[in-house]
DRENDO-1510 file (C-alpha; in Angstrom, 1 decimal, always signed):
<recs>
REC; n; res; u; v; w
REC; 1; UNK; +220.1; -88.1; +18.9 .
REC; 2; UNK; +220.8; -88.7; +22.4 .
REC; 3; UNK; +222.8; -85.9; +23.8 .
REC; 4; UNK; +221.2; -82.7; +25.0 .
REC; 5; UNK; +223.1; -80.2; +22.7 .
REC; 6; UNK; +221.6; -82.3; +19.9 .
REC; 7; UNK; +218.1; -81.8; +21.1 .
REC; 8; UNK; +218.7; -78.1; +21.0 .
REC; 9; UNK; +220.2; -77.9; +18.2 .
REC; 10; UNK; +217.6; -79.5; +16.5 .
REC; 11; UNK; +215.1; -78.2; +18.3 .
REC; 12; UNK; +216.5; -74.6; +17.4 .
REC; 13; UNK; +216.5; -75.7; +13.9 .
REC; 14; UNK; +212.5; -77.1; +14.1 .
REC; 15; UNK; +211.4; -74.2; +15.3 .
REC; 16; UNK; +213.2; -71.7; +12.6 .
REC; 17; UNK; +211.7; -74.0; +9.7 .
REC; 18; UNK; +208.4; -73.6; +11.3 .
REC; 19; UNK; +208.2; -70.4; +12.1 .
REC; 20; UNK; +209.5; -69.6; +8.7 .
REC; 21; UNK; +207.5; -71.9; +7.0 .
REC; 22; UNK; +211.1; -72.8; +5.0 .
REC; 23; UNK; +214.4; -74.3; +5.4 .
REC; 24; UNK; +216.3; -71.8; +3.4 .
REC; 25; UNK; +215.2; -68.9; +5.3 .
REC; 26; UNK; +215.3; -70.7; +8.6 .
REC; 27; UNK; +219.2; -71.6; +7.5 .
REC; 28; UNK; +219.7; -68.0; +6.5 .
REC; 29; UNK; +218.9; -66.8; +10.0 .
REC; 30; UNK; +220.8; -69.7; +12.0 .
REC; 31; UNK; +223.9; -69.4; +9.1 .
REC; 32; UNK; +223.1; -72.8; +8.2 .
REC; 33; UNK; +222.8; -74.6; +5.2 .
REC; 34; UNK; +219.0; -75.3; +3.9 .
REC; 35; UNK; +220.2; -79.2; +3.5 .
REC; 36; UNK; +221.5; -79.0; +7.7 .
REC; 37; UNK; +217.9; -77.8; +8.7 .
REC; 38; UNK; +216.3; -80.3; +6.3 .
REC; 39; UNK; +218.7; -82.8; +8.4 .
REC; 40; UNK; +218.4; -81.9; +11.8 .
REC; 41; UNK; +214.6; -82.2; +11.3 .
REC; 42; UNK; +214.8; -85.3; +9.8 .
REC; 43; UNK; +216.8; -87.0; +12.5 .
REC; 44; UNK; +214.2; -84.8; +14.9 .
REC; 45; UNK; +211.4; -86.8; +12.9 .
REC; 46; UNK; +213.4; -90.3; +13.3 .
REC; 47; UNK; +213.5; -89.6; +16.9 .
REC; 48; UNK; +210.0; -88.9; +17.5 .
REC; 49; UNK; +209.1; -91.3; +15.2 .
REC; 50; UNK; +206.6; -89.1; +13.7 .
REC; 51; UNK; +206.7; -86.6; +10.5 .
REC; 52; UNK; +206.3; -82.9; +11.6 .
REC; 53; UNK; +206.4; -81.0; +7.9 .
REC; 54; UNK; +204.3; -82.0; +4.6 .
REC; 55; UNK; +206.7; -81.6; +2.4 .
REC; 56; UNK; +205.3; -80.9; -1.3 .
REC; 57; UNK; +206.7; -79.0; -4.6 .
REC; 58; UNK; +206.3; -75.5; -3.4 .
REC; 59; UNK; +207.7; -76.1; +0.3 .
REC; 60; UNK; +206.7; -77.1; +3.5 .
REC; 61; UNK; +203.6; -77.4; +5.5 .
REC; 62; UNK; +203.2; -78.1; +9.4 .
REC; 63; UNK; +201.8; -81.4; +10.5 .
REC; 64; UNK; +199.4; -81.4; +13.8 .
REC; 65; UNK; +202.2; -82.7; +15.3 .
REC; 66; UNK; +204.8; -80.2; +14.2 .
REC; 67; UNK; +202.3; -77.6; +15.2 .
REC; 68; UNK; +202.5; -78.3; +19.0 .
REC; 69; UNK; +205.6; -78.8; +18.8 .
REC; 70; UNK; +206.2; -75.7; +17.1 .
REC; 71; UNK; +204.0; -73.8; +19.6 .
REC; 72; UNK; +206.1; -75.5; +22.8 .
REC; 73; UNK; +209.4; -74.7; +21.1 .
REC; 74; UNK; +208.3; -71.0; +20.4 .
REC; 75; UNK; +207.5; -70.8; +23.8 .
REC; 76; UNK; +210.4; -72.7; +25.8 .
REC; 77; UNK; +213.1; -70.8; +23.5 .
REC; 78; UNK; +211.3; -67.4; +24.0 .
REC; 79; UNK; +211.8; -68.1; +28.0 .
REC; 80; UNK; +215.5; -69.1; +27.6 .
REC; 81; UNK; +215.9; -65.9; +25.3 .
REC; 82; UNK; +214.6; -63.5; +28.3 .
REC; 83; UNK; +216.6; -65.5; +30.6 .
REC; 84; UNK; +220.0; -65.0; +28.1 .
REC; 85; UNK; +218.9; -61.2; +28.0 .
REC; 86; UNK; +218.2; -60.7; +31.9 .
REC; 87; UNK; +222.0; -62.6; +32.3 .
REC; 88; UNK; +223.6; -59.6; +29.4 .
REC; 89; UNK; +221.9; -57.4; +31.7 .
REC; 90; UNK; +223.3; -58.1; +34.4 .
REC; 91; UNK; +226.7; -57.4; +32.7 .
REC; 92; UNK; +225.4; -54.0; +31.8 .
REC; 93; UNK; +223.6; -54.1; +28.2 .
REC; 94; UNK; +220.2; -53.9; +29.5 .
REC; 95; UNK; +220.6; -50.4; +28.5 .
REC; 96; UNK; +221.8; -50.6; +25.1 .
REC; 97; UNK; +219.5; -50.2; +22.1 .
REC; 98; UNK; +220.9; -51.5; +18.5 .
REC; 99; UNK; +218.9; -49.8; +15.9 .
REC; 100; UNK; +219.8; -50.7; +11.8 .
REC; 101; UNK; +218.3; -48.0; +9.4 .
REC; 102; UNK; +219.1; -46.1; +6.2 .
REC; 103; UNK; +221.5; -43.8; +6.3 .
REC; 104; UNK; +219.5; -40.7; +4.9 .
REC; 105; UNK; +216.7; -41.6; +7.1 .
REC; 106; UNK; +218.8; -41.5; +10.5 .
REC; 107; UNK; +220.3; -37.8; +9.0 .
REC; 108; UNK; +217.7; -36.5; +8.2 .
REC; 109; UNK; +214.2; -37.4; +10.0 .
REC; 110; UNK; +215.6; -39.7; +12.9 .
REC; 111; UNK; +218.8; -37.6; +14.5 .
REC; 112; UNK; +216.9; -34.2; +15.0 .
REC; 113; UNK; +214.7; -36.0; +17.1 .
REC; 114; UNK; +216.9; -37.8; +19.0 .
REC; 115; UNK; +216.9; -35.3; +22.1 .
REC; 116; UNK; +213.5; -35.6; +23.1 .
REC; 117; UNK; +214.1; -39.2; +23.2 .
REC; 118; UNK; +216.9; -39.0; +25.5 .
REC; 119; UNK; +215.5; -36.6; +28.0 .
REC; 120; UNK; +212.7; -39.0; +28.4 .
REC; 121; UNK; +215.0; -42.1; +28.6 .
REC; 122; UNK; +218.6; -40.9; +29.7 .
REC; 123; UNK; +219.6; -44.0; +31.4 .
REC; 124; UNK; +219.3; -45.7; +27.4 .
REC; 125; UNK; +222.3; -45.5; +24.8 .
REC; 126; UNK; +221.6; -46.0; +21.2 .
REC; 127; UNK; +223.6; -47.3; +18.8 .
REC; 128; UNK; +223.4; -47.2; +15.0 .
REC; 129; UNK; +224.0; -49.5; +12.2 .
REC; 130; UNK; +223.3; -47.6; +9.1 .
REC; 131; UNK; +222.8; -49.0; +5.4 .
REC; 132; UNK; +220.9; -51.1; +2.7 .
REC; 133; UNK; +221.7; -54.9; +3.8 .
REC; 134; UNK; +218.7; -56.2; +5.8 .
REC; 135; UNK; +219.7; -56.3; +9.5 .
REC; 136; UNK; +219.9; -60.4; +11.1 .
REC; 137; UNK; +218.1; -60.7; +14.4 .
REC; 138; UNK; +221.0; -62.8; +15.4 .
REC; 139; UNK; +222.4; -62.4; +19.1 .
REC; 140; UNK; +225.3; -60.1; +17.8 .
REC; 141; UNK; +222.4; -58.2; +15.7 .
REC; 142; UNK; +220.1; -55.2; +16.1 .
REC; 143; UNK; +216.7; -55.2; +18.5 .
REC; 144; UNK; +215.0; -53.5; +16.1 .
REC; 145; UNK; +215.1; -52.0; +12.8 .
REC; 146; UNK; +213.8; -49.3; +10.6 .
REC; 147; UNK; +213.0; -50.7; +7.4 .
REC; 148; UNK; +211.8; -48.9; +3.5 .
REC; 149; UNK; +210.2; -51.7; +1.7 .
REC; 150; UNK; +206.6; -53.6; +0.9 .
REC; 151; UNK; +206.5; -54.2; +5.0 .
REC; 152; UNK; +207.0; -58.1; +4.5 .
REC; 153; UNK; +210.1; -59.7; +5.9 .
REC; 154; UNK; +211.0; -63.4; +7.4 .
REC; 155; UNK; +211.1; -63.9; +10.4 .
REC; 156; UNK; +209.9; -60.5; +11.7 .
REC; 157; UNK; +207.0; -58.1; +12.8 .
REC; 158; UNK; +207.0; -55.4; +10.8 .
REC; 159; UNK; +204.4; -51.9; +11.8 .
REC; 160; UNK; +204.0; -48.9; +9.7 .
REC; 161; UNK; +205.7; -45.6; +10.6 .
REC; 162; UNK; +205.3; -43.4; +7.5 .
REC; 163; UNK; +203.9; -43.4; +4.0 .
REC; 164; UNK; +205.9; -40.5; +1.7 .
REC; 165; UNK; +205.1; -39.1; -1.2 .
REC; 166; UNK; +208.0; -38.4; -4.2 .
REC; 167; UNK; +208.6; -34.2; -5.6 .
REC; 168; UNK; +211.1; -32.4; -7.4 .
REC; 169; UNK; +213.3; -29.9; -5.3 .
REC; 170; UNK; +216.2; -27.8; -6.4 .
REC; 171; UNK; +218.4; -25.0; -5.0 .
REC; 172; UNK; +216.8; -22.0; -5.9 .
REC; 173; UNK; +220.4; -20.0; -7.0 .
REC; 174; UNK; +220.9; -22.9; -9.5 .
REC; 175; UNK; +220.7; -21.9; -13.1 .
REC; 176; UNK; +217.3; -22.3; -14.3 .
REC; 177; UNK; +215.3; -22.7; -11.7 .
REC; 178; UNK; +213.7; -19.3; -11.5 .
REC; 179; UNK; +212.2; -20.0; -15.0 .
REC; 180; UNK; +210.5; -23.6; -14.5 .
REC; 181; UNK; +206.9; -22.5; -14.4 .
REC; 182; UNK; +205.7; -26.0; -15.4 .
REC; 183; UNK; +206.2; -29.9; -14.7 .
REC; 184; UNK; +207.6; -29.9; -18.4 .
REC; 185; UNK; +209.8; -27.2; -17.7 .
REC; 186; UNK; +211.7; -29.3; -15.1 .
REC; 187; UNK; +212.4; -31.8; -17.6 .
REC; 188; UNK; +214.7; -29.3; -19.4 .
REC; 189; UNK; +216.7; -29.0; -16.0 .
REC; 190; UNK; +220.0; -31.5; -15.1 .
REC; 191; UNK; +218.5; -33.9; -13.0 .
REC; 192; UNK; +219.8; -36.2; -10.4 .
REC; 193; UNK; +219.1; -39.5; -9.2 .
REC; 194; UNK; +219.5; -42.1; -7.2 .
REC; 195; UNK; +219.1; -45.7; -6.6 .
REC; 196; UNK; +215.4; -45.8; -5.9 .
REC; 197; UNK; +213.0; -48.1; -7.6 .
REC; 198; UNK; +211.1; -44.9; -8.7 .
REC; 199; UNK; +212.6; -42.2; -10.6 .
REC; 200; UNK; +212.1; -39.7; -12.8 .
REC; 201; UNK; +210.6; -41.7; -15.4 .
REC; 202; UNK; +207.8; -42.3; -13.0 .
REC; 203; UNK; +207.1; -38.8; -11.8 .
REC; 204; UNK; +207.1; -37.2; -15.2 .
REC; 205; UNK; +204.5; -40.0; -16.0 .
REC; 206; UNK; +202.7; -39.1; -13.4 .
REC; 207; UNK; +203.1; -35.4; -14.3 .
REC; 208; UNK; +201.8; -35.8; -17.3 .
REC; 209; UNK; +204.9; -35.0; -19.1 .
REC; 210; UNK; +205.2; -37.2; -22.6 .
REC; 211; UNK; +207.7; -36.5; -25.3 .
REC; 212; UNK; +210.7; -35.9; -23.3 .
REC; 213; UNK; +214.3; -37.1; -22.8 .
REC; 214; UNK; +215.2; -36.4; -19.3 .
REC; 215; UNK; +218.7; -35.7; -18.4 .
REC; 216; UNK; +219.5; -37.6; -15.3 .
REC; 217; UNK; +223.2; -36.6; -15.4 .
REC; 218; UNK; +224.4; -37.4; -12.2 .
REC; 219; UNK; +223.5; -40.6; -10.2 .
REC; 220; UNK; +223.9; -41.3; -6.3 .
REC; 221; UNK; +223.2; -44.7; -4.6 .
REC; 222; UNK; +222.0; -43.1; -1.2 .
REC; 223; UNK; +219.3; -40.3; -1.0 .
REC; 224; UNK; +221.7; -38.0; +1.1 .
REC; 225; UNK; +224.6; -37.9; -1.6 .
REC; 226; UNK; +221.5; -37.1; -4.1 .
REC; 227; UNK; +220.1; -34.1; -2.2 .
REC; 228; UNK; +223.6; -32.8; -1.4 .
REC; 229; UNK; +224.2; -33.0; -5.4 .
REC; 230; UNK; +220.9; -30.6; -5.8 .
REC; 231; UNK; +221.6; -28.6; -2.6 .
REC; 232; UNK; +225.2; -28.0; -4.1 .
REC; 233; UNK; +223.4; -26.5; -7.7 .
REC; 234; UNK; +224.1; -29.8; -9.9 .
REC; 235; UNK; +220.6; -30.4; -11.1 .
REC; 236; UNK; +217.0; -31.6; -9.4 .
REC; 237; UNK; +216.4; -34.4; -7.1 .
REC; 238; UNK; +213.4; -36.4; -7.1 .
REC; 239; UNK; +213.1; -36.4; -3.0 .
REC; 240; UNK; +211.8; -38.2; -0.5 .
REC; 241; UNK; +209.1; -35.7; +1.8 .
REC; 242; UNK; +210.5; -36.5; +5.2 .
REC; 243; UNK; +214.3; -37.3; +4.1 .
REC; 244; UNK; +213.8; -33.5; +1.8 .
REC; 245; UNK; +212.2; -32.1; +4.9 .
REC; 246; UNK; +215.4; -30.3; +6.7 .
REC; 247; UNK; +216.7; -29.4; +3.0 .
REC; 248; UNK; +213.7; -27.3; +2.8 .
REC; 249; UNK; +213.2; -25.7; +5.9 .
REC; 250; UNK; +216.6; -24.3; +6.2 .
REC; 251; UNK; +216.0; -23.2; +2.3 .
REC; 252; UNK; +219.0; -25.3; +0.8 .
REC; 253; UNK; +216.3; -27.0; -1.6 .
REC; 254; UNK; +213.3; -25.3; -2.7 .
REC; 255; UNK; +210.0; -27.3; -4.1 .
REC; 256; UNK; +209.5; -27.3; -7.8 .
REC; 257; UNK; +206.1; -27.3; -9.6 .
REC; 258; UNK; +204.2; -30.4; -10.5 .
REC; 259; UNK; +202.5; -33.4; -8.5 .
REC; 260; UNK; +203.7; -35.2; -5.6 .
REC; 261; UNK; +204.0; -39.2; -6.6 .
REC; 262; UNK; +202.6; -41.6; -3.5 .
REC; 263; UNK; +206.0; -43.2; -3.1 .
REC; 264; UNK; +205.2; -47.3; -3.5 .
REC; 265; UNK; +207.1; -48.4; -0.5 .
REC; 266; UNK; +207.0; -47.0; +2.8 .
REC; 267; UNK; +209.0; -46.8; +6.2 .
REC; 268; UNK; +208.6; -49.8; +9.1 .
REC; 269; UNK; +209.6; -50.5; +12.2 .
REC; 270; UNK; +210.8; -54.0; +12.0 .
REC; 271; UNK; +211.1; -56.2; +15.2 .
REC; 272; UNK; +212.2; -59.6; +15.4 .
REC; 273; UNK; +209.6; -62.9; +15.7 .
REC; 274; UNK; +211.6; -65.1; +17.7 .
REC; 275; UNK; +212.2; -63.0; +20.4 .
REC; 276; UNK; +210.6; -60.5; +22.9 .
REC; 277; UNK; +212.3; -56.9; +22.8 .
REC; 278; UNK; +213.4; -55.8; +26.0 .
REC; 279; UNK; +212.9; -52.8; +28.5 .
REC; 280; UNK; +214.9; -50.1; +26.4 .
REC; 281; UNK; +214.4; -51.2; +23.2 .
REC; 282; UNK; +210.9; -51.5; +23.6 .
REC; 283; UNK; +211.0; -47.8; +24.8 .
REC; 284; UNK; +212.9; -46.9; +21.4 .
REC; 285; UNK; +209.8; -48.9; +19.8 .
REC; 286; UNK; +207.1; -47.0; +21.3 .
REC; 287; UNK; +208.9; -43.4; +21.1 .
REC; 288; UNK; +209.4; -44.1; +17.5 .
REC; 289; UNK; +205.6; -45.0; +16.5 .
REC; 290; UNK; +204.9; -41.7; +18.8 .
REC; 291; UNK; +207.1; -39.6; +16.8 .
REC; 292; UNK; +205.6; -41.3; +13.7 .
REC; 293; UNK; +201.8; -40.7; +14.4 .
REC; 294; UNK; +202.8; -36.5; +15.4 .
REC; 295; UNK; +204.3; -36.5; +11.3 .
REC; 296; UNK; +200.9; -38.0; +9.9 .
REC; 297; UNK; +198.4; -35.9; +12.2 .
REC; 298; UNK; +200.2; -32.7; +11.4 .
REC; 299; UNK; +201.1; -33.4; +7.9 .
</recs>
């Protein structure tokens, strides 16, 4: 290993194993192989002369030695990331902000409160990368992301924005509706549903509800194709509070009786490890934990 790219490139793959803690998820993010970490930290190793993992049966462990090197190549690749980002700059991306999030979260809880953003920060453009597949913090990828999960990721920092809680909602002209008194009575209603790790099944447990066969007739794999199902009259939607939010306050969907269901997973702003954010998208950050913290003091 005696040229410089070598050293960087292994180097670059060190400190992704490290930081990662494993070479499959440090070869994910560089779109390597887990076998061409394992080698360029090998031939790292034979260079040095030294070993810098433990390797045992259920991974890989720092030695004292990979440790400060670890903690050196955090640093030094940091430095050359804001110097790459001050150089884009320059070229006129300092002011661009790549956000990925879920679909029905930018439609419905995000984009109405764009505005306010903008009028604080007009010289910043956003753009949006909407769907399920969990964003890479490449160079090409997003600054920042909003995540719905458990709020554990590789390879990123992941805060809190929103808890929700899961209801039943339904357009009050469809057939039916008028008559469900009781959390049992929605169970007699068509239902819709959509790809969400809770369901029905779930809230009717939770309800109380036992000795029923609900008919979920109509499945959607995005919340916003499910809520337009139920706005449209084609049965209830087990909805999301702040994704339902607009549906009810312009009186599309209406609440129906029973108990809201603490949702399991919940909403995070997700920001890359391996590099700082800069001016404008640490702006985004901040205006989006603001607009977070106004939902859970008012409710």
């Amino acid at each position: 290993m005696g040229t410089r790219a070598e050293w960087l490139s292994a180097i670059a793959a060190f400190e992704a194993a490290a930081r990662h803690q494993n070479f499959a998820h440090a070869g994910e993010e560089l779109h390597l192989t887990a076998s061409a970490v394992s080698h360029h930290v090998r031939k790292l190793e034979s260079r040095l002369g030294l070993p810098l993992f433990q390797r045992h049966a259920r991974g890989v462990a720092l030695t004292a030695a990979g440790r400060q090197l670890a903690d050196a190549a955090s640093s030094s690749l940091a430095d050359l990331e804001d110097v790459l980002r001050g150089l884009r700059a320059a070229s006129g991306d300092h002011d661009l902000v790549r956000i990925a999030t879920l679909h029905s979260f930018t439609c419905a809880w995000l984009m109405p409160r764009l505005r306010s953003f903008s009028a604080a920060h007009p010289h910043v453009r956003l753009s949006f990368e909407t769907g399920f597949a969990l964003a890479r913090f490449d160079d090409s990828g997003p600054d920042l992301a909003v995540r719905h999960g458990a709020g554990q990721w590789p390879g990123a920092q992941a805060t809190l924005l929103m808890e929700e809680h899961l209801f039943p909602v339904a357009a009050p002209s469809m057939p039916g509706v008028a008559e469900v008194a009781t959390a049992r009575d929605v169970a007699a209603l068509p239902l819709v549903s959509d790809n969400a790790r809770q369901g029905w099944p779930d809230w009717f447990r939770e309800a109380g509800v036992r000795g029923v066969t609900p008919d979920e007739r109509y499945r959607f794999t995005d919340s916003t194709g499910a809520l337009e199902a139920a706005a449209t009259g084609l049965g209830a939607v087990l909805a999301r509070e702040h994704v339902v939010a607009p549906y009810v306050a312009d009186g599309r969907l209406v609440r129906l009786p029973g108990p809201a269901l603490r949702a399991r997973w919940a909403y995070y702003l997700v920001v890359p490890t391996h590099r700082r954010l800069r001016p404008a998208a640490h702006a985004f950050a901040d205006w989006l934990l603001d607009q977070a913290r106004v939902i859970s003091v008012t409710g």
